[in-house]
MIGUVEX-265822 format. One record per residue (C-alpha): y, z, x. Coordinates in steps of 0.02 Angstrom, whole numbers, padded with zeros to 5 digits, always signed. Layout:
BEGIN
YZX/...
***
This chain:
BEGIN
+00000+00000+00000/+00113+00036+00143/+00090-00109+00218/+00120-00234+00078/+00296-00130+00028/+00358-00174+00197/+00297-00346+00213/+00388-00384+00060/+00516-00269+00126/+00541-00396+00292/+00545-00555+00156/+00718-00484+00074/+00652-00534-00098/+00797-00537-00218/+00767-00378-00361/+00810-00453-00541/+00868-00327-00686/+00852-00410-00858/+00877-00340-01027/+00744-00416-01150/+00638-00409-01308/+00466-00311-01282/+00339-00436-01329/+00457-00570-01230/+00467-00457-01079/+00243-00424-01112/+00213-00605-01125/+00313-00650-00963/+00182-00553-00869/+00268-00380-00844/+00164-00248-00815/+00179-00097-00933/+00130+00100-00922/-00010+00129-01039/+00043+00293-01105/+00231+00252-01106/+00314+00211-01288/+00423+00084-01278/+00592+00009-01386/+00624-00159-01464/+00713-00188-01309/+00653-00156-01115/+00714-00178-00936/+00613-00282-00829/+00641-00283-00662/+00557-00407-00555/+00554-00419-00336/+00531-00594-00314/+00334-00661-00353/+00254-00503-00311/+00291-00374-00424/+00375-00389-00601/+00368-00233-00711/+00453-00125-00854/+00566-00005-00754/+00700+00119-00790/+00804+00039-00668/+00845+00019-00481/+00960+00065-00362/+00912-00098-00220/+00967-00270-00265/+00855-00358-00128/+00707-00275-00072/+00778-00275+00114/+00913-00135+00051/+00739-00022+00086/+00747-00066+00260/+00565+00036+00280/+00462+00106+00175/+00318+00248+00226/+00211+00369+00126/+00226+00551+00160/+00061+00596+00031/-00045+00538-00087/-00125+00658-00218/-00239+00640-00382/-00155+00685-00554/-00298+00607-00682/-00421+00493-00698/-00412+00356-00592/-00221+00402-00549/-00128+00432-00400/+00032+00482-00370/+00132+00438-00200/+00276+00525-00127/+00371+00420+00016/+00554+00392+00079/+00640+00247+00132/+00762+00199+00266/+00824+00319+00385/+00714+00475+00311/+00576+00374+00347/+00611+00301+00523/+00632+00488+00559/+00464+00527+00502/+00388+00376+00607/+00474+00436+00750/+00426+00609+00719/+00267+00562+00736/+00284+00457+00871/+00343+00579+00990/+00186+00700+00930/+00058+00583+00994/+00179+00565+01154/+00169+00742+01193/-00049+00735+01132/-00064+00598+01275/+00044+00716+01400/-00085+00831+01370/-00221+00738+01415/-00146+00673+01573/-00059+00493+01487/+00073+00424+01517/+00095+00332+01342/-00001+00337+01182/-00116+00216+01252/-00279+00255+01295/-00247+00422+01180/-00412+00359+01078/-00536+00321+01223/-00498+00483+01297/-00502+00586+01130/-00660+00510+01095/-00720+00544+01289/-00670+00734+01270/-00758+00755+01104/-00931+00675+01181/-00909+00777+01360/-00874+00934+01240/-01019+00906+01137/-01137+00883+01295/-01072+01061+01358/-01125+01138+01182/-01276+01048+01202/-01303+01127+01390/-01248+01304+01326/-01359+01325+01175/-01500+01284+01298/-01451+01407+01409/-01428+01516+01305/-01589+01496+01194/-01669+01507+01363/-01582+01676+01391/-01639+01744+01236/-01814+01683+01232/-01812+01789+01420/-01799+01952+01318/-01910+01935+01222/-02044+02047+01317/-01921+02165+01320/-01901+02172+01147/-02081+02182+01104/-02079+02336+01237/-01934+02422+01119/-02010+02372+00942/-02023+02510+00846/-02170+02551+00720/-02125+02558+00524/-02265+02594+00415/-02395+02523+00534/-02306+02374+00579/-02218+02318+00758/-02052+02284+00701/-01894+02214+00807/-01751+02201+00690/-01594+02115+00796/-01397+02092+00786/-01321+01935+00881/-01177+01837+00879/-01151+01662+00923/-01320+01572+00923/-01408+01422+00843/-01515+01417+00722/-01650+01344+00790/-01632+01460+00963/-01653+01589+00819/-01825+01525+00755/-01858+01503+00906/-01852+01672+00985/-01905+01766+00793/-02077+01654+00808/-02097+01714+00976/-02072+01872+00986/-02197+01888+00817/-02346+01793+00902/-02326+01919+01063/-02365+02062+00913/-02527+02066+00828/-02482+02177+00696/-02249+02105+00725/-02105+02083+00602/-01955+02002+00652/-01792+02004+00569/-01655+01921+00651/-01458+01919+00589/-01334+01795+00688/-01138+01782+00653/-01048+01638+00690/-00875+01552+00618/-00877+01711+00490/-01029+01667+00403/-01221+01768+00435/-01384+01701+00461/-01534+01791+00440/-01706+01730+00524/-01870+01822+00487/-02070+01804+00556/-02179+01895+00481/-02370+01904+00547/-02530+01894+00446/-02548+02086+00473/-02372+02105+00382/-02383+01988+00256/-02541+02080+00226/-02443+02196+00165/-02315+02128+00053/-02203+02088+00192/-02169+01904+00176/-02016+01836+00262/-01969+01721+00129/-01934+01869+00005/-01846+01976+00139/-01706+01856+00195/-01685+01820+00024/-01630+02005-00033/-01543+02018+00147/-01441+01844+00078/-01409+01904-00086/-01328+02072-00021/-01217+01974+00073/-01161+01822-00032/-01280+01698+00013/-01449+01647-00025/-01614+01561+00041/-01792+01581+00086/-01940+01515+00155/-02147+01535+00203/-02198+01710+00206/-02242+01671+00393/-02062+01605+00418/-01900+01605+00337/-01690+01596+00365/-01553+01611+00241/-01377+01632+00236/-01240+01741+00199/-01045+01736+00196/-00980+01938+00210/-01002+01980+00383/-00943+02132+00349/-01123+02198+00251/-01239+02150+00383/-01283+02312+00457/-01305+02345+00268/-01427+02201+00279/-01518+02280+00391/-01534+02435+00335/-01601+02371+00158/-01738+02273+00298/-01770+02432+00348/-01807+02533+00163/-01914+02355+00101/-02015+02373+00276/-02040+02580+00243/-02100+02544+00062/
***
């Protein structure tokens, strides 16, 4: 839309007020509003070839008077309709330059000396920060998987069962799984619960083993009521499970409800 205001913008089309009947001014191609009511009489206003419509009036008698034309936002407001706000002339040279100097100072930043080249190296940041992600999960999934001996060393015994029940911040899910399925196969008779907070949301991981499913404690169910008590929800295999939660601020809560389900 932008771009077709200012091309007709650059071909100074003369803007035509006329006075006329309505079915005159419908028949001569003018486009109407749907849900406007109209007079006998209407003013059409027309902008060379491109657009001719029923208008309240104008205050441009060539479409150059606009000089340039740029949209500042675009929003819904029904079905199918959009409303536009933008600014002409000066007002919106200012906001083109106003931008302009923005992505000057974005490609100081990253070491440019003009906006080009501002993509490429956007584009090579974003993959060389995704690769470091990549290499710190591993490392850290590797770090965690580490203690695991130690934390089937420290499990503690509720009602007959090995449990480890753990707090952590800033891991994956799958380093999760991974270290939860571990640390349950080093236990005969293990439990695993596992909460992780990231970006203000939980996650809870759980492994149960055949000795405590045996007795009622299935994973799937757990993590569900740990969920629940903090916003979320989920669930899983009574072997294996995650779910998810959004009120950080109940997860020792979480586990402690763990705890009363695993004493039962």
């Amino acid at each position: 839309v932008e771009r077709l205001v200012n091309e007709q913008i650059a071909l100074a089309e003369p803007i035509v007020t006329e006075v006329m009947d309505v079915e005159a001014a419908k028949n001569s191609g003018a486009i109407a509003l749907f849900d406007e009511k109209y007079g006998d009489t209407v003013r059409v206003v027309s902008m060379g070839d491109f657009s001719k419509e029923f208008c309240g009036g104008t205050h441009a008698n060539n479409t150059a008077d606009l000089c340039v034309f740029k949209i500042t936002s675009e929003e819904s407001i029904g079905s199918g309709i959009r409303r536009i706000t933008s600014e002409t002339k000066y007002d919106a040279y200012k906001d083109f330059k106003t931008e302009e100097q923005y992505l000057l100072e974005c490609a100081k930043l990253m070491k440019l000396q003009s906006w080009q080249g501002f993509k490429e190296k956007l584009v090579a940041l974003q993959e060389e920060n995704a690769q470091l992600r990549k290499e710190n999960d591993a490392h850290k999934q590797a770090e965690l998987l580490s203690s695991a001996d130690t934390a089937v060393q420290q499990a503690e015994i509720i009602n007959g069962l090995s449990c480890v029940l753990l707090s952590l911040n800033g891991f994956d899910t799958n380093s999760l799984k991974a270290y939860a399925e571990n640390v349950r196969n080093k236990l005969a008779d293990g439990f695993v619960f596992v909460s992780n907070t990231t970006d203000g949301k939980v996650t809870f991981v759980c492994a149960s083993s055949k000795a405590a499913i045996a007795k009622g404690k299935k994973a799937g169910d757990i993590v569900k009521a740990a969920a629940q008590l903090t916003g979320g929800n989920g669930g899983g295999r009574p072997d294996m499970a995650q779910a998810g939660g959004k009120d950080t601020s109940k997860v020792q809560e979480a586990h402690a409800l763990v705890r009363e389900i695993l004493a039962q």
